[in-house]
C-alpha positions as CSV (number, residue, x, y, z in Angstrom):
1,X,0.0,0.0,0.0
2,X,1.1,3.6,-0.7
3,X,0.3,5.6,2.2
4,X,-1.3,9.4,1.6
5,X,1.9,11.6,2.1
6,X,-0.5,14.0,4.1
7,X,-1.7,10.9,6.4
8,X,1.6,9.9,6.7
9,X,2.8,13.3,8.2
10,X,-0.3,13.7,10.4
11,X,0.3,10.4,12.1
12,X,4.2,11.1,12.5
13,X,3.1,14.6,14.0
14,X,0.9,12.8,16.3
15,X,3.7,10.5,17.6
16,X,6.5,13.1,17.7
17,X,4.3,15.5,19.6
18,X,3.2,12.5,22.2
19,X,6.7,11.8,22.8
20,X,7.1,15.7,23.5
21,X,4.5,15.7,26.1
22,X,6.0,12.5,28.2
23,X,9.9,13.5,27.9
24,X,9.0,17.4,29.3
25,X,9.9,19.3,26.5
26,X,8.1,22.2,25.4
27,X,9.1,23.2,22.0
28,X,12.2,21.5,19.4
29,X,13.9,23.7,17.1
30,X,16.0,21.8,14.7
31,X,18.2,21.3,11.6
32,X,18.3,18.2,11.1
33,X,17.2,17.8,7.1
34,X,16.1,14.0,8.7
35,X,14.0,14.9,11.6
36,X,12.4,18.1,9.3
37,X,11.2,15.5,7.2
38,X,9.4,13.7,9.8
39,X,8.3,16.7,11.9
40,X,6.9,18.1,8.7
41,X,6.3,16.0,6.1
42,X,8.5,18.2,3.8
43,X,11.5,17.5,2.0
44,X,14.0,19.8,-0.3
45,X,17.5,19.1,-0.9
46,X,18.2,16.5,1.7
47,X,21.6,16.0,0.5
48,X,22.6,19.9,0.6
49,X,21.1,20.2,3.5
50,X,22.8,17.8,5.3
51,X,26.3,20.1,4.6
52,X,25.1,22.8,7.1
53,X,22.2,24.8,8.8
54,X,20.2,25.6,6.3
55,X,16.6,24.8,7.2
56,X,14.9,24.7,10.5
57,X,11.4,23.6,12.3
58,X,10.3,24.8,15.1
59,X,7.6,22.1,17.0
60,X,5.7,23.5,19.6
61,X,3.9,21.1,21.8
62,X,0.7,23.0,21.3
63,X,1.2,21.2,17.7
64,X,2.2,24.1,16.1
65,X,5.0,23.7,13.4
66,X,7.3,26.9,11.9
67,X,9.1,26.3,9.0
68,X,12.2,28.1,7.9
69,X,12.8,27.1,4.6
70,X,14.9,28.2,1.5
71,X,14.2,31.9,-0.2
72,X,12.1,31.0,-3.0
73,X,10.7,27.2,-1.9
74,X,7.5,28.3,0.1
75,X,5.4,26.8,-2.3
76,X,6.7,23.5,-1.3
77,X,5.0,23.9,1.7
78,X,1.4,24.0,0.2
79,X,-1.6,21.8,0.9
80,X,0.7,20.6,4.4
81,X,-1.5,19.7,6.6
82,X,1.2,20.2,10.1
83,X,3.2,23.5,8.8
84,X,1.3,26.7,10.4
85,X,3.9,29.4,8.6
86,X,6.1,28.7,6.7
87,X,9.4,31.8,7.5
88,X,12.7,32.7,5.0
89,X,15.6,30.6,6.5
90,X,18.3,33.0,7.4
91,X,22.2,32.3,7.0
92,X,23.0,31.8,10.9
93,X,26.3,29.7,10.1
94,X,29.9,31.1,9.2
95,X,29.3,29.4,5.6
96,X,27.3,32.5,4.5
97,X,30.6,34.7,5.9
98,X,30.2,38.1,7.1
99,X,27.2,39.4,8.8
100,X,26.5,35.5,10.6
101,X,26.6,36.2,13.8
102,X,23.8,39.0,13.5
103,X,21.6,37.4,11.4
104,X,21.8,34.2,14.3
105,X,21.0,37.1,16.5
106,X,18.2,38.1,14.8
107,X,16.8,34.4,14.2
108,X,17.0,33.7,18.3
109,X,14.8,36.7,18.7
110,X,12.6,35.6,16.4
111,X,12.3,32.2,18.3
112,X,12.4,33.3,21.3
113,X,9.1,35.3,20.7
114,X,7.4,32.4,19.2
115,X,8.3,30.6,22.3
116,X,6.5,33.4,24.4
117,X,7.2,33.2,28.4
118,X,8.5,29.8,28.1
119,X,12.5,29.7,28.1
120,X,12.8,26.0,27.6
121,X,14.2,24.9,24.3
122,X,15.6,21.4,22.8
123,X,17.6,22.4,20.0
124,X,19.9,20.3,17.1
125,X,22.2,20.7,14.5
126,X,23.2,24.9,15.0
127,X,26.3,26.0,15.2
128,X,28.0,27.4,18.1
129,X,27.1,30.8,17.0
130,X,23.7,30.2,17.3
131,X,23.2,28.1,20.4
132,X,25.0,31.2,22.0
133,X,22.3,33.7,20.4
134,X,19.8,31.4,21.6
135,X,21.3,31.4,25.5
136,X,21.9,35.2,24.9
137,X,18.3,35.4,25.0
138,X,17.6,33.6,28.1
139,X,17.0,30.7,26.9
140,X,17.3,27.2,28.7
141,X,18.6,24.8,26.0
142,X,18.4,21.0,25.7
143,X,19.1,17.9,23.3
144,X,16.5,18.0,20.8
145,X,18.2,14.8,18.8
146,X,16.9,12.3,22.2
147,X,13.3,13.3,21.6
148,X,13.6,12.8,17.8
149,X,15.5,9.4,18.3
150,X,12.6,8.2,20.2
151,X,9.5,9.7,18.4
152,X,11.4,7.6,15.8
153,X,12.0,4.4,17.4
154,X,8.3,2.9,16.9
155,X,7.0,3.2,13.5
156,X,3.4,4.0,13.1
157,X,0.7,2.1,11.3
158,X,1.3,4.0,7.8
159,X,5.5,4.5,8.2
160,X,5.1,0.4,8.1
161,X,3.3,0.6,4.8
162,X,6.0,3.0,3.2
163,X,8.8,0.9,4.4
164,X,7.0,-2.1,2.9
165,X,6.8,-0.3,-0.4
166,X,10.8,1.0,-0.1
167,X,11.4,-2.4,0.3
168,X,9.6,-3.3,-2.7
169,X,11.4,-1.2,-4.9
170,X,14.6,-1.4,-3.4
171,X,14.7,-5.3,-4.1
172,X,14.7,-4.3,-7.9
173,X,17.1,-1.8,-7.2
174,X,19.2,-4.6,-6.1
175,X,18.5,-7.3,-8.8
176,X,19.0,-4.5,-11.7
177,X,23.2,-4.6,-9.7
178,X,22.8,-7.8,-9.7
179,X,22.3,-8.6,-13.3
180,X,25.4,-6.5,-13.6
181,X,27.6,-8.5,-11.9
182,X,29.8,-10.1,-14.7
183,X,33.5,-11.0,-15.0
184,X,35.4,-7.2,-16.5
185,X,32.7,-5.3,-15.3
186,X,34.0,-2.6,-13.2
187,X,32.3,-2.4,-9.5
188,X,31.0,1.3,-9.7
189,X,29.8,0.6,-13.0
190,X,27.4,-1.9,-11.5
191,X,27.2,-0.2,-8.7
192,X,25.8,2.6,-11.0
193,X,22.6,-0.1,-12.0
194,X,21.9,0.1,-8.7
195,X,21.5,3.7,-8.7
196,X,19.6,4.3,-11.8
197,X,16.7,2.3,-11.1
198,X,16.3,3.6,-7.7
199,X,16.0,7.0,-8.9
200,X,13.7,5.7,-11.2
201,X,11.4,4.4,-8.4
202,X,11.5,7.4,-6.9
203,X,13.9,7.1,-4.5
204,X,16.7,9.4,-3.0
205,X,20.1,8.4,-2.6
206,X,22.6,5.7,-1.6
207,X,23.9,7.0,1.8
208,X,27.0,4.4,1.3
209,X,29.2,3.1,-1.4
210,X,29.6,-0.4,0.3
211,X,30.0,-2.5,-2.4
212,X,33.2,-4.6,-3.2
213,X,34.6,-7.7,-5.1
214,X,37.1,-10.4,-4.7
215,X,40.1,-9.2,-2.1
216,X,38.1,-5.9,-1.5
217,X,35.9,-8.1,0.4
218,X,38.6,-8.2,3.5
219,X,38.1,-6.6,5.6
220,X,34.8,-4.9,5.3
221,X,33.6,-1.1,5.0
222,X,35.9,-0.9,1.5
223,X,33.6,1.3,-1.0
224,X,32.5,0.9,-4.6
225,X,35.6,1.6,-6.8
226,X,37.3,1.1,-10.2
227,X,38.6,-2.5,-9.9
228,X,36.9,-5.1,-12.4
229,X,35.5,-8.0,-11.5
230,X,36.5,-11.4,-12.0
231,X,35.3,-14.6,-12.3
232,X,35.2,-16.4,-8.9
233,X,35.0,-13.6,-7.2
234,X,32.5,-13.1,-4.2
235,X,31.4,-9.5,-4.5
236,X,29.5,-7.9,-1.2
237,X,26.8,-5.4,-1.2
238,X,25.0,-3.0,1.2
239,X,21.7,-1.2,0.1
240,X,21.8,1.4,2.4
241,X,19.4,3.2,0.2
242,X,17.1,5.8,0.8
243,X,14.0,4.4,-0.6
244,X,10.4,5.2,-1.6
245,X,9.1,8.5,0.5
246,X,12.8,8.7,2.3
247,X,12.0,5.7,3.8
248,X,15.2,3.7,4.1
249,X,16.1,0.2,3.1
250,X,18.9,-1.8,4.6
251,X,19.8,-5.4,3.3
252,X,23.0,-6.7,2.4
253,X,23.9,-9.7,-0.2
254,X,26.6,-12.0,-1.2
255,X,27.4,-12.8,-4.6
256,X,29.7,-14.8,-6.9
257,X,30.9,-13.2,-10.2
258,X,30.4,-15.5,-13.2
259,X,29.4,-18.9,-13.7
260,X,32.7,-20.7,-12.1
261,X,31.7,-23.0,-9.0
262,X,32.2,-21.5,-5.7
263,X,35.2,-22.6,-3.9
264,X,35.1,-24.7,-0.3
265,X,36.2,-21.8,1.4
266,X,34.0,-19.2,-0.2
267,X,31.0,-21.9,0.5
268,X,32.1,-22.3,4.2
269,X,32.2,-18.3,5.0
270,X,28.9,-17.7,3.7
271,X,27.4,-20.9,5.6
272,X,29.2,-19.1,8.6
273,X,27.4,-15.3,8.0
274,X,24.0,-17.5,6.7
275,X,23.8,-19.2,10.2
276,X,24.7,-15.7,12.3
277,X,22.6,-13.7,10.3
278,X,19.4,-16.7,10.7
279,X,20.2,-17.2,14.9
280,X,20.3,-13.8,15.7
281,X,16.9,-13.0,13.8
282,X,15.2,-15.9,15.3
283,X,16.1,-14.4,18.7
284,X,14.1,-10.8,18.4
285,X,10.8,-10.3,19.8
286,X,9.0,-8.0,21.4
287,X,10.3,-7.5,25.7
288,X,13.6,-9.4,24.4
289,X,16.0,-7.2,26.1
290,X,19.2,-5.9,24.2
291,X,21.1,-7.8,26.8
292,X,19.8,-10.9,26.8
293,X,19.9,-10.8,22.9
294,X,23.3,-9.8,22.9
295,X,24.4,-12.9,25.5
296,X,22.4,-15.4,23.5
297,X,24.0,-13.8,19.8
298,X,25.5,-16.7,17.6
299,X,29.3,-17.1,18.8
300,X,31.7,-15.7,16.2
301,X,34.5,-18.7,15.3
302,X,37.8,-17.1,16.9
303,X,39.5,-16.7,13.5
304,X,36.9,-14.0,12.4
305,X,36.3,-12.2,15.7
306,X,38.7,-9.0,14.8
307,X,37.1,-8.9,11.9
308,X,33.6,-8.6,12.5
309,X,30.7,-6.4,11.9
310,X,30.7,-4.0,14.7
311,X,27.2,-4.1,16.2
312,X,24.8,-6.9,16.3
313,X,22.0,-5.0,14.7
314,X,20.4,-1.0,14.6
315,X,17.7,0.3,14.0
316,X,16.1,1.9,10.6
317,X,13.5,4.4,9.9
318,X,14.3,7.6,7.4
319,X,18.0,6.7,7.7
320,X,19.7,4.4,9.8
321,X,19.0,4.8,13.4
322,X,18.9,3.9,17.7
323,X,19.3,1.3,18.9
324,X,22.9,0.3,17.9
325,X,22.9,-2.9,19.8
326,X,26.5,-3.9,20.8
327,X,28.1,-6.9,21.0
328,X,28.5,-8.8,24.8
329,X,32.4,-9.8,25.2
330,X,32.7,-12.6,27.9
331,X,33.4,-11.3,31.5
332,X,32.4,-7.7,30.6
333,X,29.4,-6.0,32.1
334,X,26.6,-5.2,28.9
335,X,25.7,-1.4,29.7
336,X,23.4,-1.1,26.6
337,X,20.0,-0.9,28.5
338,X,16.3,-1.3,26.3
339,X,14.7,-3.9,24.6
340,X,12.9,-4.5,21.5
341,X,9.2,-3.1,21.2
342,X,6.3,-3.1,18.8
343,X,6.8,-0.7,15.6
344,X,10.7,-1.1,16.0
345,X,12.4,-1.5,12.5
346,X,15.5,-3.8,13.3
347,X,18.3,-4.4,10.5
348,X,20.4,-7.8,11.5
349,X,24.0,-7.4,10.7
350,X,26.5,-10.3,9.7
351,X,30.6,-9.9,8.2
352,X,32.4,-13.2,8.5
353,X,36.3,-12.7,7.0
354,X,39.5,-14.6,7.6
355,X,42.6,-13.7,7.4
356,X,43.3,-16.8,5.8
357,X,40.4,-16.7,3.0
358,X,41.4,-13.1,2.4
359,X,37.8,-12.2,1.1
360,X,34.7,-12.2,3.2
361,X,30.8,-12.4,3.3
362,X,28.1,-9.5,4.2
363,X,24.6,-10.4,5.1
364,X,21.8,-8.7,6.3
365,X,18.2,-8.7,6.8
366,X,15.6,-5.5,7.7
367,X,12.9,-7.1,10.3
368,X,9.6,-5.6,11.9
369,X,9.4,-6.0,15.5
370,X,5.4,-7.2,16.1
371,X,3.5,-7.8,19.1
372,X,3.3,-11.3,19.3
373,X,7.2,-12.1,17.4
374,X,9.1,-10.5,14.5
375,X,8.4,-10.3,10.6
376,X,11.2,-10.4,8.5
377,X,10.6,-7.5,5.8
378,X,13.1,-7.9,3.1
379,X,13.0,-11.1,1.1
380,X,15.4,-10.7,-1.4
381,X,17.8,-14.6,-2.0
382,X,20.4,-15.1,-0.9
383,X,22.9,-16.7,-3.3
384,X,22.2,-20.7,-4.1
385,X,25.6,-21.2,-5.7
386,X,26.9,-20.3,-2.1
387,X,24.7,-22.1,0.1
388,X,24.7,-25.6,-2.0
């Protein structure tokens, strides 16, 4: 199902301003291209916008929503049903040079009268400029990013339904790469497939370049880059892609370039990563804590422990996002405290590399914590060739 975009941003207003009202905080001012989105329901220039302070909301806990937004793009804001006014964004950063810090002065007036007598304020993503504005008039400021985090955390009834559709089109993002895949190819070249035909699906962008072939594949977290594929090689691939209505998508895949048979060691590191990625799915549920997922995670053989994937899983929504579940470590207290809940959009993470093999394999899954177990959401095959 696609959701109505006005619905959409209704229901995620309703949520954000809920989570307001139980964490204290009176009003949010932030910059954050991310948490605009889901305040508002409106996007421009994500990308650009993550490269400074260009764009801010101000969320009031009456439900009022101000928009600052870029000279020349109200219009962008018509027919939203959450923005009240919609302001010109003023240059409050030392990227628009001289004249900054009075223009940030000018701004924290501005807010500061919105705000009226209250002198609370959770704020994100200004510079030190502005922060110091804001203090400058008497101002009590706070983390803004905490109540986002967890207005985020549980995904409502029609967030599910976009993910489901990212998901969707993602997964022939991800065959159109795969279909690329061929002995002399270069990797960015079909890393490029992938690109094209998520644009064409309306999607945004690729927030990674994890993609890499053959001894690329050792260690992990080497991007997309000139080399050419050969035959026999096991290439690995991250989606990491910013899907349908900004909704991301996060799966990872295996593959073998060309028609060759996999090797006994290839076959035996993907068996490895297959089985972590399958045991720690089967473990999440709603209540689970983190901890007592974490202690009862698939044991990493010895040989690829230094070489693992970092955390056991995170959590996705418009980008990747809390929790960040760490591994335990024997004889080591686990400080990570929470557990999984309802609405929580978990992406299972699994790298298994040897030193010895001098390649590795990346799997991963996206899966919808439900209230009575967990559904995984992306279906995409994993590699027979490998498995067999």
């Amino acid at each position: 199902m696609e959701p109505d975009p006005s619905l959409l941003a209704l229901e995620r207003h309703r949520r954000l301003l809920s989570v307001m009202e139980a964490q204290g905080a009176p009003a949010l001012l932030t910059a954050n291209p991310i948490n605009i989105l889901y305040a508002t329901g409106v996007r421009n220039m994500t990308v650009f916008s993550l490269m400074g302070p260009f764009r801010f909301a101000l969320i009031l806990a009456s439900g009022e929503v101000i928009l600052w937004e870029f000279a020349g793009c109200e219009h962008l804001v018509a027919g939203n049903p959450v923005v009240r006014e919609v302001r010109p964004a003023p240059g409050v950063s030392a990227i628009w040079g001289e004249g900054f810090e009075a223009e940030a002065a000018r701004f924290a007036g501005e807010v500061a009268g919105l705000l009226g007598p209250e002198r609370r304020l959770a704020v994100e993503g200004l510079d030190l400029p502005a922060l110091d504005a804001l203090r400058d008039r008497g101002l009590r400021l706070g983390d803004a990013t905490g109540v986002f985090s967890e207005a985020r955390l549980i995904k409502q009834p029609l967030e599910i339904a976009a993910m489901r559709e990212a998901v969707t089109r993602v997964e022939g993002a991800a065959a159109a790469l795969e279909a690329a895949i061929a002995p002399g190819a270069s990797e960015v070249e079909a890393w490029a497939e992938f690109h094209r035909h998520l644009i064409a699906t309306e999607g945004e962008y690729v927030s990674t370049r994890l993609f890499q072939s053959g001894p690329r594949t050792f260690p992990y977290f080497q991007e997309a880059g000139p080399r050419r594929m050969q035959a026999g090689d096991l290439v690995c691939f991250d989606t990491d892609a910013l899907g349908y209505m900004h909704y991301a998508v996060d799966f990872s895949r295996t593959f073998l370039c060309g028609t060759a048979p996999a090797s006994a060691g290839q076959k035996a590191l993907y068996r490895l990563a297959h089985d972590q990625l399958h045991h720690n799915a089967a473990l999440l549920g709603p209540g689970v804590s983190f901890e007592s997922f974490a202690r009862a995670a698939w044991p990493v053989p010895p040989e690829c422990r230094g070489h693992g994937y970092y955390c056991l899983g995170h959590g996705l929504g418009l980008c990747g996002e809390f929790p960040y579940v760490p591994h335990h470590f024997a004889g080591q207290p686990y400080t990570f405290r929470g557990e999984f809940r309802p609405g929580m959009v978990i992406c299972i993470e699994s790298y298994i590399g040897a030193e010895a093999e001098a390649q590795g394999v990346k799997l991963e899954d996206q899966v919808l914590i439900t209230e009575t177990g967990a559904e995984r959401m992306t279906r995409y095959p994993f590699n027979a060739a490998l498995l067999t």
